[in-house]
N, C-alpha and C positions, 0 to 999 in steps of 0.2 A: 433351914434349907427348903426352897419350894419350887415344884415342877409343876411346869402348867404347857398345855399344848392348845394352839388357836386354829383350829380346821380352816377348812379352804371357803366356809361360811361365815367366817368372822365368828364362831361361839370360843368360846374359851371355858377349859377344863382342868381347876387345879384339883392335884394330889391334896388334898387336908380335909379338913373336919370330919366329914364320914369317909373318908378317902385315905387312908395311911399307907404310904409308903411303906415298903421292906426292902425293895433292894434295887440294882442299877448295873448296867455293863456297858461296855462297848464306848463311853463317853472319851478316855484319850487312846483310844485302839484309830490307827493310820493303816489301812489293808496298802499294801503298795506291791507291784509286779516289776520287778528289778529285769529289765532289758540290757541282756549281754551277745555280745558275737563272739566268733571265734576262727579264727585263721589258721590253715591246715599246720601242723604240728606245732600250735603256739602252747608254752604252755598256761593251763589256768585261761582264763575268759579277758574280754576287754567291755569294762560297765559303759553302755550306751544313754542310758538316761533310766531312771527310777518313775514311774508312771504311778500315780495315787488312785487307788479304787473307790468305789464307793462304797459309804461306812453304811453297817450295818449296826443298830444298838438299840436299849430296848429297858425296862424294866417293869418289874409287877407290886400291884400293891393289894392291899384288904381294903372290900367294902365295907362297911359296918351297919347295921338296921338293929332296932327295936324288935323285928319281925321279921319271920323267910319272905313276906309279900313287901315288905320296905324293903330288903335285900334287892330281891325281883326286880323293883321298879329302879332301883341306884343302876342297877346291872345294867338297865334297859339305856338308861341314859350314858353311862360308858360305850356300849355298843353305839349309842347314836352319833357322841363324838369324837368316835376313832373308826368310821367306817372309813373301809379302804377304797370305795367307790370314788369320796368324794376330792379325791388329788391331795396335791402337793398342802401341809402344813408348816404351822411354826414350833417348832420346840425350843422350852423356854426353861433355863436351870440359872435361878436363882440362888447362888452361898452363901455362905452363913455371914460373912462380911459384906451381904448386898450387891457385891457382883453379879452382873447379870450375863451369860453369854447366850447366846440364837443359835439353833441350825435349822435353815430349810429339808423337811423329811416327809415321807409318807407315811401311809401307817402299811406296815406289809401284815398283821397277824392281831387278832385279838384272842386272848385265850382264857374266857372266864371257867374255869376248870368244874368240873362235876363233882371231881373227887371232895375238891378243897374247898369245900361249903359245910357249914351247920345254918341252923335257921336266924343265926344272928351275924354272918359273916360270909364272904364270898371270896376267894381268890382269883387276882386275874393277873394276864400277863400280855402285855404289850408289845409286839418287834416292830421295830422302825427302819426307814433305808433312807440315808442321804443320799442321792444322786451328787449331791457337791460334799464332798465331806468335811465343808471347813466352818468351824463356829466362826463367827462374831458379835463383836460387840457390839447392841445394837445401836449405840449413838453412833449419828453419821458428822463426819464432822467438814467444815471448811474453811476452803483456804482461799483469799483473794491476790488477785496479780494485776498489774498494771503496766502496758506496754512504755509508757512514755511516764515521767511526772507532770504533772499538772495537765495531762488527758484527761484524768478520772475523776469522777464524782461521784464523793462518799455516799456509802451504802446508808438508808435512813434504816433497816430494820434488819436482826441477825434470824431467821425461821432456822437457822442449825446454829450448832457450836462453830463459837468462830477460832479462826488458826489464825495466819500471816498475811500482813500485807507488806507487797512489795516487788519489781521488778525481779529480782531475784530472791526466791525464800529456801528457806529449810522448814522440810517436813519429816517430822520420826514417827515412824510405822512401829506402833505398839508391841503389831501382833509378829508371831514367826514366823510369816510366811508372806509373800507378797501378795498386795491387793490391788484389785481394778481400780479405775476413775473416773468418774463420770467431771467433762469438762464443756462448762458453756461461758462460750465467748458472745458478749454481749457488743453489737454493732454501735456506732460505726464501725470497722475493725476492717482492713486489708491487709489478706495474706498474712494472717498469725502464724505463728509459729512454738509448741512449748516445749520444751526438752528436760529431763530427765539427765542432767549432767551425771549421777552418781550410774547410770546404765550405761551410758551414753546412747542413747535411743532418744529420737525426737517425732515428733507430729509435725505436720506442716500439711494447710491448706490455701492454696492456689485459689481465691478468690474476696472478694468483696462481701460484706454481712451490711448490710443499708443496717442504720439508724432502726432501734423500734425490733429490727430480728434479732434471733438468739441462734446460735452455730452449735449444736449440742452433740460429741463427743463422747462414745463407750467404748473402754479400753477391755468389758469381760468378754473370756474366752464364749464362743456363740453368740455373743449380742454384739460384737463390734459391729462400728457403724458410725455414719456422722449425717445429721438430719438439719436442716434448717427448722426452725419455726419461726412462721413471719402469717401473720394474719389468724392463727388461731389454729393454720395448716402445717403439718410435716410437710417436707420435701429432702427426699432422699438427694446429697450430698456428697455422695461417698465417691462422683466420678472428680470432685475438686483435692482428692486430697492423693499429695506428692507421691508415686507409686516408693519412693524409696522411704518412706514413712513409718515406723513402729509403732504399734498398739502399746505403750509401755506400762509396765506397772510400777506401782510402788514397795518396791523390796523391804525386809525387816531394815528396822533403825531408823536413821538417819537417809534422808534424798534430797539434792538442792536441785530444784530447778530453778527453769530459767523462760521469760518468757519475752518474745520481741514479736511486734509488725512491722510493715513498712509504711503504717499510717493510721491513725485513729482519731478518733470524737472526743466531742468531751462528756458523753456519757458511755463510753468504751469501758469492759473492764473481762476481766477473766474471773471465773471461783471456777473449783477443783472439789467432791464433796467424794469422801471413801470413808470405809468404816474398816477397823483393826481386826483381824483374822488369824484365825489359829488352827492348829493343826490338833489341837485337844484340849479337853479340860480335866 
């Protein structure tokens, strides 16, 4: 098993060689605030929706050194890659079967203790906070669609794991909880449309993507939004898209969508790229 955390500098910092591990919490802890109302002499409550908190979790390990001044200097380099100054990190918990899952966190505490030192060892403890509190798995994976047959023309190279292609696909969501989608429709392409038949929730964009643009599509909670990129430039998008429209996700399991224009190229094509999400490890 290996934990390693990549700060908001790109360093990265595994638990091992002089760094051992002792212990861990908080990894499948879901803090959640159960929202209920209540109507004069009902009795018992009526559950309105269960709202997920942000996780909080954390573990501490031993420094190891030859010497209290190797100690010192390990110590020094933990504090440099768990300061809390420097924003949002990655935390990385690799298992003993090479599963790997993600959570974006901060570092909220570093605690190399006073107490729990001799001159060859140093105890520390580490709190973290997800703002998002949901692992995943960091392969992002995709999925290809195609409005018409014989519109499209095949992809010469796969930069993710490839899923479906197809007019209509199935896609099964690993994880237990649903996940966003980042969706780019590649022009020609008039007035796409993709839906989410297992929600029944669709998208749909009221306009033309010229040849050469890309119509790019985020279904996360705070980032939705729909952007052209055509010349190298964003161009916000977001007055073309149908106000009756759903940001949809993809729910655990199994989701068929579904995807139609009312006219395309024949370098037209759709991919859909999400990664599998969990609510704990």
């Amino acid at each position: 098993m290996l934990i390693s955390f990549i700060n908001a500098n790109g360093e990265t910092f595994d638990i091992t060689g002089n760094y051992m591990l002792r212990t861990w919490w908080g990894f499948g802890d879901l803090p959640s605030d159960i929202k209920t109302s209540k109507a004069p002499y009902q009795d018992g409550e009526t559950h309105v929706d269960t709202v997920v908190e942000a996780k909080p979790f954390g573990f501490d390990f031993t420094i190891l050194g030859n010497n209290r001044q190797e100690v010192f200097n390990r110590r020094l380099n933990v504090i440099k890659h768990f300061n809390t100054k420097l924003g949002p990190g990655t935390f990385i918990w690799e298992q003993e079967d090479g599963t790997t899952y993600h959570i974006d966190c901060l570092t909220k505490a570093t605690f190399p203790s006073g107490e729990a030192q001799s001159r060859n060892h140093q105890i520390v403890i580490v709190e973290l906070y997800a703002p998002n509190p949901y692992w995943y798995n960091p392969t992002q994976w995709e999925s290809i669609m195609v409005g018409f047959s014989g519109g499209w023309s095949y992809p010469w190279s796969y930069p993710k794991n490839y899923g479906q292609v197809g007019t209509q696909i199935e896609i099964n969501n690993l994880g237990n909880i649903e996940t966003p989608v980042m969706i780019y429709f590649y022009g020609e392409v008039i007035n796409p449309t993709i839906q989410n038949l297992t929600t029944e929730e669709e998208i749909s964009v009221i306009k033309t993507i010229q040849d050469g643009e890309i119509l790019i599509i985020n279904t996360a909670f705070g980032q939705k939004g729909a952007v052209i990129l055509s010349g190298g430039e964003y161009v916000n998008t977001f007055e073309y898209v149908d106000p009756e429209s759903i940001f949809w996700k993809l729910g655990p399991g199994i989701n068929n969508l579904k995807y139609t224009v009312s006219s395309e190229g024949a370098n037209a094509q759709c991919r859909l790229y999400y990664y599998h999400r969990f609510s704990g490890v």
